[in-house]
C-alpha positions in Angstrom: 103.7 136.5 96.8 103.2 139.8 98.8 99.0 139.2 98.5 99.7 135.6 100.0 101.6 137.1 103.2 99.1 139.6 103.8 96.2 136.6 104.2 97.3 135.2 107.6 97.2 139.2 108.6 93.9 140.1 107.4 92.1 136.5 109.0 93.7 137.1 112.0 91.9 140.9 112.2 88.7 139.5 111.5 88.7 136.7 114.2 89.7 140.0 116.4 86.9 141.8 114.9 84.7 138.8 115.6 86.0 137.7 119.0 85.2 141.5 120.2 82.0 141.6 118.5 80.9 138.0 120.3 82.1 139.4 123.3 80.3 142.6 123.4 77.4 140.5 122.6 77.7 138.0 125.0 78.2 141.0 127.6 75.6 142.6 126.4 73.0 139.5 126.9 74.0 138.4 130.6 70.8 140.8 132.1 68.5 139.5 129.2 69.9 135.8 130.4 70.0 136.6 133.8 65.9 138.2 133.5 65.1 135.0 131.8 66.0 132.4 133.8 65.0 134.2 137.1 61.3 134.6 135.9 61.4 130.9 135.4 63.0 129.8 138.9 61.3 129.6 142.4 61.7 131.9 145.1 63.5 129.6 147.2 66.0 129.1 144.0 66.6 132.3 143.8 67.9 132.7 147.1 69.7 129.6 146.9 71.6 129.7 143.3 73.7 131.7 141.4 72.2 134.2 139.0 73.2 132.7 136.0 72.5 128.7 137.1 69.6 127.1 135.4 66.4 126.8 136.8 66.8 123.5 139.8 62.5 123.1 138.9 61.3 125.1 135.9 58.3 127.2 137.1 55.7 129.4 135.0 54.3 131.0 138.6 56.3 134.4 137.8 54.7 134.8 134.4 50.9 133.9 135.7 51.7 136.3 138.7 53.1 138.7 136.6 50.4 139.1 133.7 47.7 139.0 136.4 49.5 142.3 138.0 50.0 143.7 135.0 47.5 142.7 132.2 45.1 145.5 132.5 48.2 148.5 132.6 50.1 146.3 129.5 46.4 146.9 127.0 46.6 150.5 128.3 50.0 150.4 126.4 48.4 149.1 123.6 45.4 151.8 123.5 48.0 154.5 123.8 51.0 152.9 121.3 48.7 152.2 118.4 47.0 154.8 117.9 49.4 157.8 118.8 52.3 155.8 116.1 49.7 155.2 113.2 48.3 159.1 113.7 51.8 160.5 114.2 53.3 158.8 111.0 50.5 159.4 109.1 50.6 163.4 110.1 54.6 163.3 109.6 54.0 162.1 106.1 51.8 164.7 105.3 54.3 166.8 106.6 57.0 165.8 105.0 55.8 165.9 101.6 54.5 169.6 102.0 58.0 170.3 103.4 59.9 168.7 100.6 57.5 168.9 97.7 54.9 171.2 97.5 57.3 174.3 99.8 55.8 177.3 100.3 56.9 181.4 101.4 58.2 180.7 105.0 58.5 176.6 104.8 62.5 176.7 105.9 62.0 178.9 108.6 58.5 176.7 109.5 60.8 173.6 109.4 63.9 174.6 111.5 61.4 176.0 114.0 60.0 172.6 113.8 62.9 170.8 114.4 63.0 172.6 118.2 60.6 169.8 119.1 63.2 167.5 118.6 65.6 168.9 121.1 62.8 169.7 123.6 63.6 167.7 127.0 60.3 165.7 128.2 60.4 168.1 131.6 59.9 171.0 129.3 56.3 170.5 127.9 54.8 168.7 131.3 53.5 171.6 132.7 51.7 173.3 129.4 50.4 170.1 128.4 48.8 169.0 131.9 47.4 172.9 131.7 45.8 172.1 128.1 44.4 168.2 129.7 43.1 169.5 131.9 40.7 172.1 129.8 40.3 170.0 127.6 38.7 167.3 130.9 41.4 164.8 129.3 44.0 165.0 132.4 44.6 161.4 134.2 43.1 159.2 130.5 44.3 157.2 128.1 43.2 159.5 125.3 45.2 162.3 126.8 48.3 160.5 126.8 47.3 159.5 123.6 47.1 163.2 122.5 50.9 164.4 124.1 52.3 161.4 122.5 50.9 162.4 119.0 52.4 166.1 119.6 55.9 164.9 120.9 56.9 162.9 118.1 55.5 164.9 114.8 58.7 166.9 115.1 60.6 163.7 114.7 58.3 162.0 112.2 58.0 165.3 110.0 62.0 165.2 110.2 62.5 161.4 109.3 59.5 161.8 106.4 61.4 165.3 105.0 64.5 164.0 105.0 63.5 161.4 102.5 61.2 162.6 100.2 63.8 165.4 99.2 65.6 162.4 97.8 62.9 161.5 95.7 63.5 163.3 92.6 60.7 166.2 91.6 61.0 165.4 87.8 58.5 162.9 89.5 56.2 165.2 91.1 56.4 167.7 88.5 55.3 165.2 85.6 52.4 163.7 87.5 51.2 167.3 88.0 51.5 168.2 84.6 49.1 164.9 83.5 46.5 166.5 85.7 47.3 165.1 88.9 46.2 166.6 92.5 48.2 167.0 95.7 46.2 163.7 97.2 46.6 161.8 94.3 50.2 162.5 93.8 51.0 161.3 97.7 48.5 158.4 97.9 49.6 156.7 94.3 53.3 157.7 94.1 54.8 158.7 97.2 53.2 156.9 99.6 54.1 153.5 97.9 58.1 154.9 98.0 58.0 155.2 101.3 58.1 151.6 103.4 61.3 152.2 104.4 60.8 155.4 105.9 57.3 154.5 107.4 59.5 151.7 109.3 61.9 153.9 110.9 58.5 155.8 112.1 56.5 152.9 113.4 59.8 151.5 114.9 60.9 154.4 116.4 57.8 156.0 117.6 56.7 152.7 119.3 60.0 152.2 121.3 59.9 155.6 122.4 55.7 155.6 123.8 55.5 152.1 124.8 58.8 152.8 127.0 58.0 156.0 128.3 57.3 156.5 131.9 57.6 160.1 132.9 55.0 161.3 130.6 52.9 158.0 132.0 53.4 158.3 135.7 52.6 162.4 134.9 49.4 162.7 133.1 48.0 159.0 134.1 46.8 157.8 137.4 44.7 154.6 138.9 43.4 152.0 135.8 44.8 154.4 133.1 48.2 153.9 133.7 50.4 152.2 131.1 52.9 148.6 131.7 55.7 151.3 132.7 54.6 152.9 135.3 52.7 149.2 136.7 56.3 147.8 136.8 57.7 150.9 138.8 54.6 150.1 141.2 55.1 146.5 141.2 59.2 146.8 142.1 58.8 149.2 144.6 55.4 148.8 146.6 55.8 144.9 146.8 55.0 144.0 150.9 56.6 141.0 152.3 59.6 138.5 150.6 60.5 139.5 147.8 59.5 137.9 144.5 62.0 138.4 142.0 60.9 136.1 139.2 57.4 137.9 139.2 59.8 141.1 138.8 61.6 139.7 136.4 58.4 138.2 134.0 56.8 141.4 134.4 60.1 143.2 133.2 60.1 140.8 130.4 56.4 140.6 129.7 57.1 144.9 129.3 60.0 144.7 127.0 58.3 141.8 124.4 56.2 144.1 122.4 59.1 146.3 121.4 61.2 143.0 120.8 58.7 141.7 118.3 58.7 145.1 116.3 62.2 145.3 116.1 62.4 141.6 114.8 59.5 142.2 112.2 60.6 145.9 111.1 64.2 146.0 112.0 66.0 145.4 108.8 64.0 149.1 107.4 65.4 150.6 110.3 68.9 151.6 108.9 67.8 151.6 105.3 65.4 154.0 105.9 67.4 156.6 108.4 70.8 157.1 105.6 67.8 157.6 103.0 68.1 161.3 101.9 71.6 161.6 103.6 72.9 163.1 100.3 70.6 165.3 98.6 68.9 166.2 102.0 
């Protein structure tokens, strides 16, 4: 009898929980909604209608306008987010299996020191790194940014790639190296393959944090090297004449896509990976 009273008490704290949790998504989508259907209304409906009304004529002029502003900066994303998350993961692996694995005299104290990087604000390292750019004649190009990006995030990919492989268990690694097996072969045939999860939370991670960067952008790029970022700050602010708010608004969404579509393929790692090594870490 007591188990049947308590039903009416727990459904009504989960439609609570849901009606909250609806809520604070629904709040949470009114820009996205309000972003959406702007890049897709006229500028005379914009002035005209509410922010949240639906289109009066349904218009793709923002989007052409705003990918013909902004193609050229949104491929220097590209050039710069591909290659600084696939080198950076692929050096915090290597990391993190010598940190967890194979430790050497001095490996805590390398780590901790490590792990600075991680708490380093972005302001800190502008002025060293534009004074390395420019000797190395890499100062205002895509490889350079290409280069800081690669630098900034090892501290957190080294972390993330630690932090699980000390919950791999080194019965593991200590059998393979007793049937003969190298430092190579044990990552690339047995570790590596453990590691999706983890390699996730890195590609995720690292491509939400370059691709949305702008100080380090607007700081060591100028002119056609510039990444989508820095295009949009130009493109909000240097506009001449009436303003075009659906071509501010495609452009803002045409920016914020990419890292959309890699948390809808990758996202369900994200979580899994990060509480990985929680324990035994």
């Amino acid at each position: 009898m007591s188990s049947l009273a308590n039903k009416p008490s727990i459904s009504l704290s989960r439609i609570a929980i849901h009606a909250v949790l609806i809520f604070a998504c629904l709040l949470y989508l009114v820009p996205l909604v309000v972003m959406l259907l702007t890049s897709f209304k006229t500028p005379q409906d914009i002035s005209s209608g509410n922010l949240l009304s639906w289109p009066t004529v349904v218009t793709s002029i923002g989007w052409v306008k705003a990918w013909a502003t902004v193609d050229g900066y949104f491929w220097n994303s590209i050039k710069i987010t591909v290659p600084a998350v696939l080198i950076s993961t692929a050096i915090g692996a290597l990391n993190g299996y010598v940190l967890s694995m194979w430790r050497f005299r001095g490996s805590q104290l390398f780590f901790g020191l490590l792990l600075f990087g991680c708490f380093l604000p972005f302001q800190t390292v502008l002025l060293p790194a534009s004074f390395t750019l420019g000797k190395m004649g890499l100062a205002s190009t895509t490889t350079g940014l290409v280069i800081v990006h690669i630098v900034y995030g090892l501290a957190f990919t080294t972390l993330f790639f630690r932090n699980y492989y000390v919950s791999i268990p080194d019965a593991l690694v200590k059998a393979a190296r007793l049937d003969g097996a190298g430092f190579f072969t044990i990552f690339m045939k047995i570790i590596l393959p453990m590691s999706t999860p983890i390699i996730m939370v890195c590609l995720i991670w690292q491509s939400t944090q370059i691709w949305n960067d702008f100080l380090f952008g607007v700081v060591f790029s100028s002119g056609d090297s510039q990444p989508i970022t820095v295009a949009l700050n130009n493109l909000v602010n240097t506009s001449t004449g009436a303003k075009e708010y659906n071509v501010d608004m495609a452009a803002a969404m045409i920016a914020g896509l990419p890292t959309l579509l890699v948390y809808i393929v990758a996202g369900k790692y994200f979580v899994r990976g990060l509480t990985a090594g929680a324990v035994k870490g």
